[in-house]
N, C-alpha and C positions, 0 to 999 in steps of 0.2 A: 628624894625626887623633887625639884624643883618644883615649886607651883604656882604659875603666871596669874593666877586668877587673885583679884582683891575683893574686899569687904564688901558689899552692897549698901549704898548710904538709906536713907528714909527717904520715898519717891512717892508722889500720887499714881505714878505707874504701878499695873498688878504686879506686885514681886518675883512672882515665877516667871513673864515676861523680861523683866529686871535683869534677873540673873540669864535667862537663853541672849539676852542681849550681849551680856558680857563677855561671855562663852563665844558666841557665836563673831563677835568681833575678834578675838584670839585668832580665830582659826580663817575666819577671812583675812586677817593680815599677814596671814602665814607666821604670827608668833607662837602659834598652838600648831606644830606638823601635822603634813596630812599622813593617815595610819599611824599616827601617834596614841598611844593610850592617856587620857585624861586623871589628875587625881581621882583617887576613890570615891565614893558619895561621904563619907566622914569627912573626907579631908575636903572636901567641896562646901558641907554643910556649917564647916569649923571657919573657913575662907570668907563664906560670903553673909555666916552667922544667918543661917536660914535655918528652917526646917527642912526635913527630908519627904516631906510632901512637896512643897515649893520645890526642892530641886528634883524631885520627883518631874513633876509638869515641865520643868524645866527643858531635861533630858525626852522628854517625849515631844516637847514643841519641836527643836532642831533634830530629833530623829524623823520628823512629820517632814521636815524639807530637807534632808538626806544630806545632814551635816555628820550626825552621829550615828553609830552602832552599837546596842550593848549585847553579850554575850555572857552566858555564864562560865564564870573561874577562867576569864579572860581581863573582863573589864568593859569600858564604855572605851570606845576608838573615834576617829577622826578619821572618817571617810576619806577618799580620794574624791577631788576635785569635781571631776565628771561626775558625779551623785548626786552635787549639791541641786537644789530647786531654784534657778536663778530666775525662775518668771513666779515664784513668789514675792509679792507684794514687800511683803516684811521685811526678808531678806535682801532685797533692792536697797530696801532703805537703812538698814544697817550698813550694809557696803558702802552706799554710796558717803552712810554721816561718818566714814572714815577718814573724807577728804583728798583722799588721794587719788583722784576720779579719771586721769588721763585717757586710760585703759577702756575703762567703763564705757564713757561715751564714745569712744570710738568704736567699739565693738555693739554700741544700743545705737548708732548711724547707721554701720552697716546692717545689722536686724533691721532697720528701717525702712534698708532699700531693698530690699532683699523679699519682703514679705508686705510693704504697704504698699505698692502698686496695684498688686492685684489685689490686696482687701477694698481699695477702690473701686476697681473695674467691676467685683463682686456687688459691693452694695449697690450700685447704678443698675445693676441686674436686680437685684432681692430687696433694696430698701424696701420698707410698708409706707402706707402712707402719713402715719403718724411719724415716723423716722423722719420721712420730709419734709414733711411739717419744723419737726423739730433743726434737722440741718438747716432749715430753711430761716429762721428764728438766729440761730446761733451765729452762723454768717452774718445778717446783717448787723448783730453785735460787733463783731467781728469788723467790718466794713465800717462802722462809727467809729470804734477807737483808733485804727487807721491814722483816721482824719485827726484824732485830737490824741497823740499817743499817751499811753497810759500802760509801762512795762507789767505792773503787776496785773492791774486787769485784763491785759492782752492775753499773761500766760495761763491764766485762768479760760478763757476762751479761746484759745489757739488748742489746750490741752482738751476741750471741752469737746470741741468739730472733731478732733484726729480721733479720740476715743467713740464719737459717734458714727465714724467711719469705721470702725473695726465693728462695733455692735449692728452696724446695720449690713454686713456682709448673707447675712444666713444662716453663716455656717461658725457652729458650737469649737472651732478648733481654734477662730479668732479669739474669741471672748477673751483666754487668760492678756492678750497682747494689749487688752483694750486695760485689763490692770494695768500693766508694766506701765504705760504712759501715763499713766495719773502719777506711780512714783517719780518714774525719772523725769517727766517734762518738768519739773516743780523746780530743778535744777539744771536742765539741757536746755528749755526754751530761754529759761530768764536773760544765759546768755546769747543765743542764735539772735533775740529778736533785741537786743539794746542798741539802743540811739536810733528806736523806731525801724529795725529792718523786720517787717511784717512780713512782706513777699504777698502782698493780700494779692497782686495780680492772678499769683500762682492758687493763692486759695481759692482766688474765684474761680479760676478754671477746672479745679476738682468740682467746688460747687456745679457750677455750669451742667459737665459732664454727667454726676450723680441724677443730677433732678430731671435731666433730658434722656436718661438710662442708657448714655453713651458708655458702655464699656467701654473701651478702646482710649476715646479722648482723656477717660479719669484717669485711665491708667498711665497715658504718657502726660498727663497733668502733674500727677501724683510723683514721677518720674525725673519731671524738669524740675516741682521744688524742693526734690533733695537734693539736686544737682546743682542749686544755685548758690551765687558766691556768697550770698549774704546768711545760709545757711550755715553759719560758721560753728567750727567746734569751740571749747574752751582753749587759750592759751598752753602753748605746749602738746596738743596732740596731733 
């Protein structure tokens, strides 16, 4: 049997982390099939020159986000596609350090438009007042670099408000969303916002909306700045 998988070098990363990285990249790039049987754990532990504790953790980390299956006097398998947990953090970010992102961000746009209007409209209804406080703070961050651009500090506080809007909704079914954008904006914003395209007009009108607990206004706020042109994807998608 063939077997895709290499050696694990010496990392400060936890080694059983290591190795579900390497795994877990196989099979998102489609060079590990899905409902594919994996080597054996021998032949896994010979591979990556682990212990079978490490690839132990290993196999239990991507079965935790519904990469793998193991079964007895079957093997360990490669889930179909639909399984996988793609609003896991981790797994975000393994995808996305494959590079080949076209896909990706076009289908994390539309999840965007899709579900952040109304987490908008939501928090304008349910922010606390600490929430507002806090929105309240971050915008004007926000609203400085504007004026004096600064790409990496913007994505950092562009990523900062969007995820404060998903957190201040209420409601516990946003929360994982409010992950997602810590992964992916770290590489979707860098490019939307280069050569200073902010859209702070647009932020401020979510702001606006939230703090005056216009649902309605946040929502088509929220609305207009993914509809804008300066909201650009990466090249090619």
């Amino acid at each position: 049997m063939h077997n895709p998988f290499i050696q694990i070098e010496g990392s400060k990363r936890s080694l059983h982390v290591q190795v579900a990285r390497e795994i877990a990249r196989k099979i998102l790039s489609g060079e590990v099939a899905q409902n594919s049987i994996i080597p054996n754990e021998m032949a896994l532990c010979e591979q990556f020159s682990v212990s079978r504790t490490a690839l132990r953790e290993a196999i239990k980390l991507l079965t935790s986000k519904g990469l793998l299956e193991s079964k007895p006097k079957v093997g360990t398998r490669v889930k179909s596609r639909e399984n996988w947990n793609f609003l896991d953090a981790q797994l975000l970010d393994w995808l996305i350090d494959l590079g080949d992102n076209e896909v990706v961000y076009r289908e994390f746009l539309s999840l965007r438009k899709a579900i952040e209007p109304e987490a908008a409209a939501l928090a304008a209804q349910n922010a606390t007042v600490q929430q507002r406080i806090e929105l309240s703070s971050t915008f004007q961050k926000m609203d400085e670099i504007s004026k004096n651009f600064d790409a990496e500090k913007w994505m950092e506080v562009d990523m900062h408000f969007h995820r404060l809007v998903f957190l201040s909704t209420g409601n516990s079914f946003y929360l994982p969303f409010a992950n997602v954008l810590c992964t992916m904006f770290k590489s979707f914003i860098s490019h939307s916002s280069e050569e200073g395209g902010t859209c702070i007009g647009e932020h401020r009108a979510i702001y606006a909306a939230i703090m005056a607990g216009d649902a309605d206004k946040a929502r088509q706020a929220n609305t207009t700045l993914l509809a804008n042109s300066k909201h650009r994807l990466p090249p090619g998608t």
